[in-house]
One Martini backbone bead per residue (centre of mass of N, CA, C, O) as a GRO file, in nm:
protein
  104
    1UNK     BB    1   9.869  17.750 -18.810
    2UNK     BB    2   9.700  18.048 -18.843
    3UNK     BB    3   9.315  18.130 -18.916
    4UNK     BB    4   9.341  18.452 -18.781
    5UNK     BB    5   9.306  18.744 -18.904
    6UNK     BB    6   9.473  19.005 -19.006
    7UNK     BB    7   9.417  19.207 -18.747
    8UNK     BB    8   9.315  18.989 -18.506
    9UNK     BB    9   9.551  18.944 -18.247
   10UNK     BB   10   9.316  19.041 -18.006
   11UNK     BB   11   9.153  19.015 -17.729
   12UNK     BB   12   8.827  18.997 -17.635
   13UNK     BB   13   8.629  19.162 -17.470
   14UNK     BB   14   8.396  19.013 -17.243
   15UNK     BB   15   8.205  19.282 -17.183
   16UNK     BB   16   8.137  19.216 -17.472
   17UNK     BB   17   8.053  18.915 -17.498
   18UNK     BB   18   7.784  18.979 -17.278
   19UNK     BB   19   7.651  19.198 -17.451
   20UNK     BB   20   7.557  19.023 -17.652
   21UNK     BB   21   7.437  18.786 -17.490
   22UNK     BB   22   7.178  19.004 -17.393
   23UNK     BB   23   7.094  19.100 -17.703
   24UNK     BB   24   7.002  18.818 -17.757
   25UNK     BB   25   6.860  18.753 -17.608
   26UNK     BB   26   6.624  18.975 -17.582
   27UNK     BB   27   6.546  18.934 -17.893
   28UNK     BB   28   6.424  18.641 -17.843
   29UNK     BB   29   6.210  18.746 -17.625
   30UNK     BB   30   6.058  18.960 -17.806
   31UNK     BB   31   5.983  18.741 -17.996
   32UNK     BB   32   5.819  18.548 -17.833
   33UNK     BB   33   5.637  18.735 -17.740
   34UNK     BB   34   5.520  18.847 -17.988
   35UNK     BB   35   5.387  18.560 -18.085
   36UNK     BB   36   5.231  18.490 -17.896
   37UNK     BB   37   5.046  18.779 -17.946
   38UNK     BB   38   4.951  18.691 -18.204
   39UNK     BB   39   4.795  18.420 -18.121
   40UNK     BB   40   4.609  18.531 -17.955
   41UNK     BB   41   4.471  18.716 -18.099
   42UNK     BB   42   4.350  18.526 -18.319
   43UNK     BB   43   4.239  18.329 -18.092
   44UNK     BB   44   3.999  18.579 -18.050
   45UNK     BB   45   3.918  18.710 -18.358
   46UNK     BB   46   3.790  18.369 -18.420
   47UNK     BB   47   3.602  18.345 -18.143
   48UNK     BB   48   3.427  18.617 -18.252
   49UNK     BB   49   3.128  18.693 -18.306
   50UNK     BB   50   2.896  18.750 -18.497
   51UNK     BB   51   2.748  18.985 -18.662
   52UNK     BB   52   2.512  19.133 -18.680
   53UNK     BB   53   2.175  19.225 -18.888
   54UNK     BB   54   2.072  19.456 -18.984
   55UNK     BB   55   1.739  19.612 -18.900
   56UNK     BB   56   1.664  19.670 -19.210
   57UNK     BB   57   1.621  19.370 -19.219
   58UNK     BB   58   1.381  19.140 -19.336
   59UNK     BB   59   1.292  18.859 -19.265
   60UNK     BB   60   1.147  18.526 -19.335
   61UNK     BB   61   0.963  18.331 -19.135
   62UNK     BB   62   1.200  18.139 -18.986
   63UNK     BB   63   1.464  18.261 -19.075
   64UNK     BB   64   1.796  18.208 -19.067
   65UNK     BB   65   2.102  18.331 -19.039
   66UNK     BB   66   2.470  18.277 -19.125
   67UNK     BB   67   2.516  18.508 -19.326
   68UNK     BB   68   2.695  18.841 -19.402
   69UNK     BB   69   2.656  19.088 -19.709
   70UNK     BB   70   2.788  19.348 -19.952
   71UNK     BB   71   2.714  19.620 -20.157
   72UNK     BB   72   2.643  19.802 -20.434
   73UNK     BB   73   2.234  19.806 -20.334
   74UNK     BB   74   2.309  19.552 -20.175
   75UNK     BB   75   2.236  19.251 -19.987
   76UNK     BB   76   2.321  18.933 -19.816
   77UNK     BB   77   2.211  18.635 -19.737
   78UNK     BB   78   2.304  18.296 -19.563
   79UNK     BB   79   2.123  18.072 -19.480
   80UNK     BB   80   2.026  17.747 -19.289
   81UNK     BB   81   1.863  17.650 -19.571
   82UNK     BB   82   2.017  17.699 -19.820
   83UNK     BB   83   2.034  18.033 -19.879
   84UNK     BB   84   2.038  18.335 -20.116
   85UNK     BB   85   1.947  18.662 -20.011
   86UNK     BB   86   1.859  18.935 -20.206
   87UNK     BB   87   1.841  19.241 -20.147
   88UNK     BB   88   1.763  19.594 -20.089
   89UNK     BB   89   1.849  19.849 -19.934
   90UNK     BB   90   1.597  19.851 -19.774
   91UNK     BB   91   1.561  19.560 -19.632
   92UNK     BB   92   1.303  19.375 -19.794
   93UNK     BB   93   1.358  19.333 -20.055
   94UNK     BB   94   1.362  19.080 -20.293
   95UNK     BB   95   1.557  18.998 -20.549
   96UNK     BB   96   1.688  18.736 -20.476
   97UNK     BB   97   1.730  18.363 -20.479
   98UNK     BB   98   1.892  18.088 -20.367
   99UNK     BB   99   1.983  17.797 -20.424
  100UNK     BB  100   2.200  17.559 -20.231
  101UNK     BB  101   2.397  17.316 -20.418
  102UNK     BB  102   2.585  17.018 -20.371
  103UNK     BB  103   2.839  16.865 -20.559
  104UNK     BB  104   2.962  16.527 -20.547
   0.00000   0.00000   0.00000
């Protein structure tokens, strides 16, 4: 019993089947270079400074920024002694003060 399907018993070119596996070789090459730079970018981006303060902000002495976040109107920096000040446009003025306390 021949398991071939009708009109293909002829038989298959090496130089097809060689042209084959240099073309799934290369694009396995290409997808895993791909991957392997795809994660060098991210443990890049992941490892990058935090970006400055803008200039404009001028924190109260001794307050360590920790984050910083901003909105339409108003600044956010979130401080190294756990509190959250809300500035102005201007970035002088303290909008609102946040204790942040955490919950057990």
């Amino acid at each position: 019993m021949n398991d071939t399907p009708e009109g293909l018993d002829e038989a298959v070119d090496p130089s097809l089947v060689r042209f084959l596996k240099i073309l799934v070789s290369t694009l396995a090459g290409v997808m895993i270079v791909g991957l392997v730079a795809v994660i060098y970018l991210l443990v890049i981006r992941l490892n990058a400074d935090v970006p400055e303060l803008p200039a404009r902000i001028v924190l109260p002495e001794g307050v360590k920024a920790q984050a910083f976040t901003q909105g339409e109107g108003w600044f956010a920096v979130v401080t190294e002694d756990g509190r959250i000040l809300i500035f102005g446009r201007d970035g002088a003025t303290i909008l609102q003060d946040i204790a942040i306390t955490a919950k057990d």
